[in-house]
N, C-alpha and C positions, 0 to 999 in steps of 0.2 A: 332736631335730633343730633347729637351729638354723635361723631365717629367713630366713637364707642361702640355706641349703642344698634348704628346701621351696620357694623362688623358683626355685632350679634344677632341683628335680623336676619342678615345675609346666611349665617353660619345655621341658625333655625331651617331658612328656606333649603338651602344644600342639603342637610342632616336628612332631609322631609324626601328628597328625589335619590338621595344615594341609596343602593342596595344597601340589606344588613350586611353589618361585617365590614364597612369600611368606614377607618377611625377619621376625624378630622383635627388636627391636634392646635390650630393655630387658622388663623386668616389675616390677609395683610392687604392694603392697597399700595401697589407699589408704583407708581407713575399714573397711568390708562389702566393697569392690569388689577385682578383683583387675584392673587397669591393663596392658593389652596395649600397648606403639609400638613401630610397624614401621613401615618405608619406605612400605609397602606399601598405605593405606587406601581406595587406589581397588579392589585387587582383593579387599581382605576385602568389601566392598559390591558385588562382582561377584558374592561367596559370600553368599546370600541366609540361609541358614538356619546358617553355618558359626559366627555368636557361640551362636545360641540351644544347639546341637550342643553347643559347646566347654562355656557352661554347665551343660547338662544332666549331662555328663558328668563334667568338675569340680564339680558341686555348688556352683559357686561364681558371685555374679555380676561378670560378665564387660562391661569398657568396652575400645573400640580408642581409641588414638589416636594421631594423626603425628609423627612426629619433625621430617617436613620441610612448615612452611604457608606457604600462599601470603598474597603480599600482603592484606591485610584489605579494601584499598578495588577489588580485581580479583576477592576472591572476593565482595566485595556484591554485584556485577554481573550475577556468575555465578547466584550464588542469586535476586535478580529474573529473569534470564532463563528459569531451571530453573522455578520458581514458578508459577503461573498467577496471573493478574494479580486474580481476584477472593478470593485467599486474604487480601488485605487484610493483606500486611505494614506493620508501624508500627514496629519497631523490630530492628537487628540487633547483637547486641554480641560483640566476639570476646575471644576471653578466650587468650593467646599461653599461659598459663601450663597449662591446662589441653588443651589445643589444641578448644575447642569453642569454637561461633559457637551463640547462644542468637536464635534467631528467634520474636519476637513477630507472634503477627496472629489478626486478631478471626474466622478459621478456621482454627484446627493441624488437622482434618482434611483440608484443601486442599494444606496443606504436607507433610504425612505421605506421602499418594496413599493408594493401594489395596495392603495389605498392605504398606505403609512404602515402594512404588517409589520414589517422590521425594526421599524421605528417602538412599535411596541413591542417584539421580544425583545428590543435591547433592552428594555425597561426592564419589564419582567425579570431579564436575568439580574442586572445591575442596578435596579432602583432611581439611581440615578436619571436627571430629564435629559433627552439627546436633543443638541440641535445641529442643525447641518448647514455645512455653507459651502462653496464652490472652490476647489483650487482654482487660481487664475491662470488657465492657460498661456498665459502672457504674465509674469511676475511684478505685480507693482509695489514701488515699496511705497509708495500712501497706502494700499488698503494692507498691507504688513505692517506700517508702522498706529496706524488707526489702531487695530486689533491689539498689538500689543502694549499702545496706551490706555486702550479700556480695560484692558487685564490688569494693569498698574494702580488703576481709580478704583478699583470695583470696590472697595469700602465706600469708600468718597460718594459712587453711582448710588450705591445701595441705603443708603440714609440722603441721600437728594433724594430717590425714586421716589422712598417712605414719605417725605416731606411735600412731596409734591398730587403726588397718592391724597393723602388728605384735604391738601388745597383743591382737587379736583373736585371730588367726594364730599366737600363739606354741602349744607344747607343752603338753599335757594331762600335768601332774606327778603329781597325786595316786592313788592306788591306790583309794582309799576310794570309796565310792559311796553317796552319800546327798542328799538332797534338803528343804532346809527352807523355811518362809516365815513368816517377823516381822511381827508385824501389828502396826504402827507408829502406826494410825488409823483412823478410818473404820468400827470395828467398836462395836457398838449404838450408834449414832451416823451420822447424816448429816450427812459434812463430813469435813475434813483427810485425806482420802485417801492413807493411804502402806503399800507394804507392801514385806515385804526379800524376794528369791527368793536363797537362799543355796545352791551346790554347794559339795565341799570346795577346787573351782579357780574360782570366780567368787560377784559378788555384784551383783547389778542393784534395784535399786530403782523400784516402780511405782508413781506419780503421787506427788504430793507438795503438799498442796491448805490450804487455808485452814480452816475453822469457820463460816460466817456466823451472825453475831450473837452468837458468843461474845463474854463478857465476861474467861474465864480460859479454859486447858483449848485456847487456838483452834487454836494448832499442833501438828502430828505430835509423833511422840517424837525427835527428830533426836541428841537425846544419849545415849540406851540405848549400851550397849558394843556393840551387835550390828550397829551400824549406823556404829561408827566406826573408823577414823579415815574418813570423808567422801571423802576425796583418794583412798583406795583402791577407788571402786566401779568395778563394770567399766564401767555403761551406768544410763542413765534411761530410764524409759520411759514418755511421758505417755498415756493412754486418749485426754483430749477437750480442749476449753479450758475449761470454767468452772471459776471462781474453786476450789472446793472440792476442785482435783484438780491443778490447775498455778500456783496464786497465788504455792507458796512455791518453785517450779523456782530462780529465780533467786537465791535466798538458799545453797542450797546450792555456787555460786561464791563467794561472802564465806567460806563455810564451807572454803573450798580447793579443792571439786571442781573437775577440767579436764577431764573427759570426754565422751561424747558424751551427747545427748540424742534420743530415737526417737521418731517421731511421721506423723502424715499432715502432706501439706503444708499443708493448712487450719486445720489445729490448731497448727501453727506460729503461721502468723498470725495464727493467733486470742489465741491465747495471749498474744502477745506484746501487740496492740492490749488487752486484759482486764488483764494485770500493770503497763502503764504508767499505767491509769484508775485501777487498785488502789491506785497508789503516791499519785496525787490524794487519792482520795478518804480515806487514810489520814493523810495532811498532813494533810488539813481537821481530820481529828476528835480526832487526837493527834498529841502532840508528837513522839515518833519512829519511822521508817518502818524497817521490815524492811530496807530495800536500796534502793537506787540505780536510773534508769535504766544507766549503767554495766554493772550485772548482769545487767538483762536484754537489754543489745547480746552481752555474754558468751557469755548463754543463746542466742542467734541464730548467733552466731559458732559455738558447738560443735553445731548443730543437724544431723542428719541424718534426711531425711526419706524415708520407705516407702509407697508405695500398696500399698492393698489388696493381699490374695495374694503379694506379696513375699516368701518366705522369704530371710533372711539370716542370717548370722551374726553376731551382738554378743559372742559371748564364746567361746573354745576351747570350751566344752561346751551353749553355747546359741544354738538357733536360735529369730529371733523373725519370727512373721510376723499381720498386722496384717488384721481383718476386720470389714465394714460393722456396727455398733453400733444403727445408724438414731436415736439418739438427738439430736445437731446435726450441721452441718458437720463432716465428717472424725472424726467419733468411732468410737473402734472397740475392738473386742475383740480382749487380746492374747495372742495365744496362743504358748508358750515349748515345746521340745522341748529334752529334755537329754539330752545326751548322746548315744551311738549306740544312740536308741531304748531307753534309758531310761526315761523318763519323761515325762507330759505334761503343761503345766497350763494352763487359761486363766482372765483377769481377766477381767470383760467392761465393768467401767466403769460407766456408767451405759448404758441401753440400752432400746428398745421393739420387740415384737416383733410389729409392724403396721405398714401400710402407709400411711405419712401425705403430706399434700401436697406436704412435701418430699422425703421419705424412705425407701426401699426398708427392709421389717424388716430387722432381726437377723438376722446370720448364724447357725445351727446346727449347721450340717455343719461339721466336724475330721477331719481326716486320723485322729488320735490323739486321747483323751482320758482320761486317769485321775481328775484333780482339778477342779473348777471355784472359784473366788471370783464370786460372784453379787451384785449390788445388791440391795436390797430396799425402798427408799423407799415403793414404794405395795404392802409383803410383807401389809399384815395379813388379816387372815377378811373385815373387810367393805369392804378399798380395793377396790372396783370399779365405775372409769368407767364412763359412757355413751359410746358410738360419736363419733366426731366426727364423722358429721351433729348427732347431737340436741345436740350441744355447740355446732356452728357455729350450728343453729336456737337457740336459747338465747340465744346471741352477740346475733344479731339483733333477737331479742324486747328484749332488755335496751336496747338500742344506742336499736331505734324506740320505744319507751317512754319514753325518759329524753330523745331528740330531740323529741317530740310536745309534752312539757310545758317545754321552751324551755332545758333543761338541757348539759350536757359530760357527757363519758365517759374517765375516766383508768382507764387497762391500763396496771397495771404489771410490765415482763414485763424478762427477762433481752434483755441485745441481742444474743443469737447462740441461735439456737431459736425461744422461745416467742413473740417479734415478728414473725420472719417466717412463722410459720403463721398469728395472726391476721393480717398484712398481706394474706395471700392472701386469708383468708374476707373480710376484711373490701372488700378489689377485688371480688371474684367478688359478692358480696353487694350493691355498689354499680354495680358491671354490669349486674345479672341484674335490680334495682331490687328487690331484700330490705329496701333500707335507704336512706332518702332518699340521692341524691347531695353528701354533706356531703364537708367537710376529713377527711382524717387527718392531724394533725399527730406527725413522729418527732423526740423529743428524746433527747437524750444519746447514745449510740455504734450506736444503730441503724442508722443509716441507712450509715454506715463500713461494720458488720459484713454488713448486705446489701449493698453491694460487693463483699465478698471472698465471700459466698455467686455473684455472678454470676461472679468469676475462676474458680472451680472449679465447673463447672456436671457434671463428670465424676462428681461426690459427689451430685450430685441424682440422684433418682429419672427415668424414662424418660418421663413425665407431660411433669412442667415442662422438663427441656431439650429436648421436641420442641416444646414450645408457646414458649419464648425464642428457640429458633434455627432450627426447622425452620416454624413458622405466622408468626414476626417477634412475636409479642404477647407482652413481656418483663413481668409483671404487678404487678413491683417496679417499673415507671417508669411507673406509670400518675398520672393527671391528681390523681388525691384525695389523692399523698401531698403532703406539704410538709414539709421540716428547718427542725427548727428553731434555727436557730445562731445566735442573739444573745438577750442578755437583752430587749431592745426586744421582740424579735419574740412572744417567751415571756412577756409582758406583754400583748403583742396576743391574744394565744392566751386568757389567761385573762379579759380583757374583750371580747371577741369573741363573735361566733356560735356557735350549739349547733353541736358538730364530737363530734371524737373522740382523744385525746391517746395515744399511746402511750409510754409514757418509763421509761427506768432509774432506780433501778433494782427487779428482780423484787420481790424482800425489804422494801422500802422500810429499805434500808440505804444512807441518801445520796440523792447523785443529786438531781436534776432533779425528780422524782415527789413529792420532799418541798417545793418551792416548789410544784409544783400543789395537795398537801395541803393545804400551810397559806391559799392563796388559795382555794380551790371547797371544800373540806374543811363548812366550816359549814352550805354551802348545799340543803336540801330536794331539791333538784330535778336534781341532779346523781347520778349514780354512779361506783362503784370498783369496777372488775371485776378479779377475782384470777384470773389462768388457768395458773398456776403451784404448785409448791409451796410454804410460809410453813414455814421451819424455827424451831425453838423458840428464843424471843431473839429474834427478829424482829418491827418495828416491825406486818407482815405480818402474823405470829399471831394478835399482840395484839390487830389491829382485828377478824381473824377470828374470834375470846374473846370479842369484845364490848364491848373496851376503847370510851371514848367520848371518853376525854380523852388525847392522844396526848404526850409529853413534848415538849421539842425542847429542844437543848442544857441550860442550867442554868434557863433562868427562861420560856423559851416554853413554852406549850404551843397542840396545835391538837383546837379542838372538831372531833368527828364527827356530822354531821347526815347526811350526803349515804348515798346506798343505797347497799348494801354485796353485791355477789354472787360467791361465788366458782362458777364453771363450768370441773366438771373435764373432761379429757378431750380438753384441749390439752396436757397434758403428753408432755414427752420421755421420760420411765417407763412402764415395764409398771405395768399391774395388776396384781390378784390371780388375774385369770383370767389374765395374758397370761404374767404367771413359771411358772404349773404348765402351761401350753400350752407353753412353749420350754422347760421339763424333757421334757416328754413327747417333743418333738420331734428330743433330742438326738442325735447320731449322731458318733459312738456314744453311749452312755450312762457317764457318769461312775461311780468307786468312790466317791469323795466329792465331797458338795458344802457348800462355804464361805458363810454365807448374811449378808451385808455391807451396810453403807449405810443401816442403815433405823431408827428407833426401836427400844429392848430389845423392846421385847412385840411388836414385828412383824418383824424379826428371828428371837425362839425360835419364833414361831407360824408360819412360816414355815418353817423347817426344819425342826419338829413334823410338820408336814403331807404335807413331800416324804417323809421318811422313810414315814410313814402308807401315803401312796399308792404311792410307787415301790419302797420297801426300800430305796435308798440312804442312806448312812452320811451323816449330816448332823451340821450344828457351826454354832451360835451364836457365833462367836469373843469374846472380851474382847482390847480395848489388850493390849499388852505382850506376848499369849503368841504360845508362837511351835510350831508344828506340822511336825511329821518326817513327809514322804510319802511317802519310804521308806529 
């Protein structure tokens, strides 16, 4: 059938469930969405349940929108009047080409109403579609500057969507029926994240990440035949932002890819804020970079974003729908259905399956599940944390020990995750008076990325956004943090008072944490607390090994005097207990499962174990090979 002609089936079926009286003047596929304008947008918002209805029953998701809008500066009006005045609108933008008015303010639950009521007078009055997004309590200019380069594309978006829209939508050719996936990277090995989900009518490719601290070896396979020609994938799909998993997203544009890219919103801009610091930091240290910013406005421009529970459509035989990870902001586990109930599979990324300051666990529950790919970073016999209490008490002891004798505290931690969990203990600790009322000073993209942690407060657990927005006590803008954003001030830091420095980067790969190195690095009375994982090749490791004399480009080097504590149990990973607790807990239970992301020997020990205890069919994977699931 031609996409003609299933436009015209679609627009029959709708015609057949809408009440009389409302026109449909047009139908569109636009990306995932299947695009409704009619005259009529006041009385589909009459019909309260009649989109959800229509998608239920289409299997498809389902947007309205006008043929005919009213003035922009009469329906502002309209929407302050409708509004109540303490939803704290800041901003309204309409957008003629999509017929939506995107409504900023520092409560979309004010603007929504009760069961979305408000949502639909604004309609009613102004025709126009409302959407709503959050002021960011905390001002980031990535998610400022995102927003208003998608306002800049919106031609550009709007005939990609169109064009994509039908690549989605088109006919299921092949007879064949089978199911592969390319392990591209990432397997015994943590880092470069890439694996191919191949049917005989589509090809998506999942995450697509860096190496940290590789010297060789640091990228995917991107030129295997299974994986090319590039220009032909159907869809990307990224798990989370660090570096390890979406560094090289944007490289695959140079490569010719036009297609779409899938992800939570947060991991958008996460992403993108980590891949323009990457391209810094990789100017500094050699002479040529991967790619361009350029590529990664590209990667923004083709981006489409899914919360949670979304099931959509990315390919004729694949639906993908997106679920909480609890590992960072917007990280999540992707789960792929093929076909009509085919087959099932999910990635889960990286992921923890506990309940942390930030963080709601890992999801478990799948509609369906046949296959798993599973992380395994902290897979071996004897990775297992302590609680984060006795982690945070840890924290503290280290913190007022190393304050007492007149010292600094450098934590070097990723800036999206492992910063702002210590930021929290480390408020709470200085609250609660755990720990003298000292400085925390945040260097390098910290203090950015907790930004876009307050823009999406929907991604946090139900702890912290009731204590942000329902008690007023936002614990990221408390009195102890300080940015630090100038070399001056990061001078004062290191000649200054016993505090507490938090800086990028995690690995001590770059960054800011290498000037604190090389100035407090020598001195007794200082510490280095690691609350992260140190991959192999990492400056990180090394001090962890024992190293004492740290290189630095060709001719420096930095002595290690200062204490050295790594305290686990802030990490965004399971344990050993916590990977065979989320097998246990699966629902359903997998035929196989893929056991990925971790060191060789913790990796086979690991899937050694599930088989042991569960009987399911487990696999070590190696690079390059590639696995028929059915």
């Amino acid at each position: 059938m031609l996409i003609e002609e299933r436009i015209q089936e679609l627009k029959k079926q709708i015609q057949n469930k809408i009440p009389s009286g409302i026109t449909i003047s047009e139908l569109e596929f636009e990306g995932p969405e299947l695009v409704i304008y009619t005259d009529d947008p006041k009385k589909f918002a009459d019909e309260a349940d009649l989109i959800r209805i229509l998608a239920r029953d289409l299997r498809k998701r389902i947007v309205v929108r006008p043929t005919v809008l009213e003035d922009p500066d009469r329906a502002a009006g309209k929407i302050t009047a409708v509004v109540p005045k303490n939803a704290g609108i800041t901003d309204l933008f309409f957008d003629p080409e999509t017929g939506e008015v995107l409504i900023e303010a520092e409560k979309p639950g004010v603007v929504i109403g009760k069961n979305g009521s408000t949502l639909r007078d604004i309609t009613r009055h102004i025709g126009w579609t409302p959407k709503v997004v959050r002021t960011p309590p905390i001002e980031s200019s990535t998610v400022r500057q995102i927003r208003q380069y998608l306002r800049s594309v919106k031609d550009d978006r709007k005939s990609f969507l169109r064009g994509i829209g039908k690549r989605i939508h088109r006919d299921v050719t092949s007879r064949d029926q089978w199911v592969r996936v390319t392990c591209l990277g990432c397997c015994r090995e943590v880092g470069r994240a890439a694996f191919l989900l191949t049917t005989p009518e589509s090809r998506v490719l999942i995450d697509c990440g860096e190496k940290p601290g590789a010297t060789t070896n640091g990228t995917p396979y991107l030129y295997v035949p299974e994986i090319q020609p590039i220009s032909q994938l159907d869809a990307v799909v990224i798990t989370h932002a660090h570096l390890d998993h979406c560094a090289l997203v944007p490289l695959l544009y140079k490569y010719g890819y036009e297609g779409p890219v899938y992800s939570t919103p947060p991991t958008r801009d996460l992403s993108a804020m980590l891949q323009l610091d990457y391209l810094e930091v990789v100017m500094k240290e050699k002479d040529k970079v991967p790619y361009s910013s350029n590529e990664v406005k590209n990667y923004i421009k083709h981006s489409i974003t899914l919360n949670y529970g979304d099931v959509t459509d990315i390919a004729p035989d694949i639906k993908l729908t997106l679920h909480n990870a609890g590992h960072i902001l917007g990280s999540a586990i992707a789960h792929f259905h093929l076909g009509e109930g085919l087959y099932n599979i999910a990635f889960t990324g990286d992921f923890n399956y506990q309940k942390t300051r930030l963080f709601n666990p890992a999801v478990s529950t799948f509609p369906r599940l046949e296959a798993l790919f599973m992380e395994s970073t902290y897979g071996g016999s004897h990775d297992n944390q302590p609680s984060r209490k006795e982690a945070e008490e840890k924290l503290y002891e280290t913190v007022n020990r190393t304050i007492s004798r007149g010292g600094k505290v450098i934590i070097p931690a990723f800036a999206v995750g492992r910063s702002q969990e210590v930021m929290l203990a480390l408020e709470e600790g200085v609250r609660l008076g755990k720990i003298p009322k000292i400085k925390v000073y945040l260097d390098g993209m910290i203090r950015e990325a907790t930004a876009i942690h307050t823009t999406y407060p929907e991604y946090l657990n139900s702890d912290l956004r009731n204590q942000i927005f329902r008690e007023g006590m936002n614990p990221f803008l408390a009195e102890c943090f300080v940015q630090v954003d100038s070399p001056a001030l990061r001078e004062k830091v290191i000649n200054g008072e016993p505090s507490v420095i938090i800086t990028t980067s995690g690995m001590l790969n770059g960054g800011p944490v290498m000037e604190y190195l090389k100035c407090l690095g020598s001195e007794e009375e200082n510490s280095l607390i690691f609350v992260g994982y140190q991959a192999d090749g990492t400056t990180g490791r090394r001090i962890q090994k024992g190293w004492r004399e740290i290189p630095l480009g060709w001719r420096e080097t930095v002595v290690i005097n200062l204490e050295i504590s790594t305290i686990d149990g802030f990490s965004g990973h399971s344990d050993r207990r916590q990977l065979m607790n989320f097998i246990s807990h699966l629902q359903p239970r997998p035929e196989k499962i893929f056991v990925i992301h971790g060191e060789e020997s913790k990796t086979i020990d690991l899937a050694s174990s599930v088989y042991k205890r569960y009987r399911i069919q487990t696999h070590s994977p190696m690079n390059l090979e590639t696995y028929r699931m059915i």
